[in-house]
C-alpha positions, -999 to 999 in steps of 0.1 A, spaced: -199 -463 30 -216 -498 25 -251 -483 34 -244 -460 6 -233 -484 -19 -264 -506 -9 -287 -477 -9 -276 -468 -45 -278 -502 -61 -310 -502 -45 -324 -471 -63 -308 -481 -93 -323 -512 -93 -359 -499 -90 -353 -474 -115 -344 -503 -141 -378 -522 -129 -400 -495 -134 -384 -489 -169 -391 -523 -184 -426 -520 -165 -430 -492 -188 -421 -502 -217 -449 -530 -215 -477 -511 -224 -508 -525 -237 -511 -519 -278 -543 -509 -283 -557 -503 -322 -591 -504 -342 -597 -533 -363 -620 -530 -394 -636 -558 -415 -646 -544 -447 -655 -579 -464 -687 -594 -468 -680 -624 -446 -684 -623 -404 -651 -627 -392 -656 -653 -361 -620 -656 -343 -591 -634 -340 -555 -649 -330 -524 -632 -321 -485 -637 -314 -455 -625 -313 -434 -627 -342 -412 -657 -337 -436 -673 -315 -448 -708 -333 -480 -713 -312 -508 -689 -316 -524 -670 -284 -563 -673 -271 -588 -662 -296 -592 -621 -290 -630 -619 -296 -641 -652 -271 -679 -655 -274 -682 -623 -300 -676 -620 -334 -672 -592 -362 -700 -585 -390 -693 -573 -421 -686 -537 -419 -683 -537 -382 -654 -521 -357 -639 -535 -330 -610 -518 -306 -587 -549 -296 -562 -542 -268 -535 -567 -263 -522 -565 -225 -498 -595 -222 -470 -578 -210 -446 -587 -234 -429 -552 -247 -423 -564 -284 -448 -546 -311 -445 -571 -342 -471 -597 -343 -485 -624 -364 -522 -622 -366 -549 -650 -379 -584 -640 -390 -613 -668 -391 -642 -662 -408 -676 -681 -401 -683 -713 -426 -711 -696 -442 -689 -668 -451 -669 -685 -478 -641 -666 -469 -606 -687 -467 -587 -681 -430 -561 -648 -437 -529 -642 -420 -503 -615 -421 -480 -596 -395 -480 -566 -385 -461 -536 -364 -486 -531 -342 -470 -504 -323 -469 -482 -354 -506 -485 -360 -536 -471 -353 -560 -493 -374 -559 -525 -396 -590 -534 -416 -593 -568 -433 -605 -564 -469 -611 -593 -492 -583 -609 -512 
């Protein structure tokens, strides 16, 4: 009887695991930038988070008119996240923020304010 009780919390357990696992997915989603300015750095956090994450693009950056699909992979299963937009000096463009539901989205394109 306690092999079976062991054997069931066991299979329970590793059902629960490979739920959150799955829930965890990567968001994945085009991003646009339909202004005039080259957009240099790309930041991203959770809501609620107060620090912002590594720049998405690294060495690359995002012309005017230009697409881009960004995938975020860092495990996390939430879908709402702050997002920060740099554009390059020469651009003239000030820094944008705004949040998002990432999960409900296919797309987001920057457009000048």
């Amino acid at each position: 009887m306690t092999k079976f009780i062991y054997a069931t919390a066991g299979a329970l357990a590793a059902i629960l695991i490979s739920a959150s696992a799955s829930q965890a997915e990567d968001l994945v989603f085009t991003l646009t930038n339909k202004t005039k300015g080259t957009l240099e750095r790309f930041y991203t956090s959770p809501v609620g988070i107060d620090e912002w994450e590594e720049d998405v693009f690294g060495d690359d950056v995002l012309g005017p008119g230009e697409s881009i699909e960004i995938t975020i992979a860092d495990g996390r299963a939430v879908c709402k996240y702050d997002m920060r937009f740099e554009f390059t000096e020469d651009s003239d463009f000030e820094d944008l923020e705004d949040a998002q539901d990432l999960c409900e989205m296919g797309s987001y394109t920057i457009t000048a304010r």
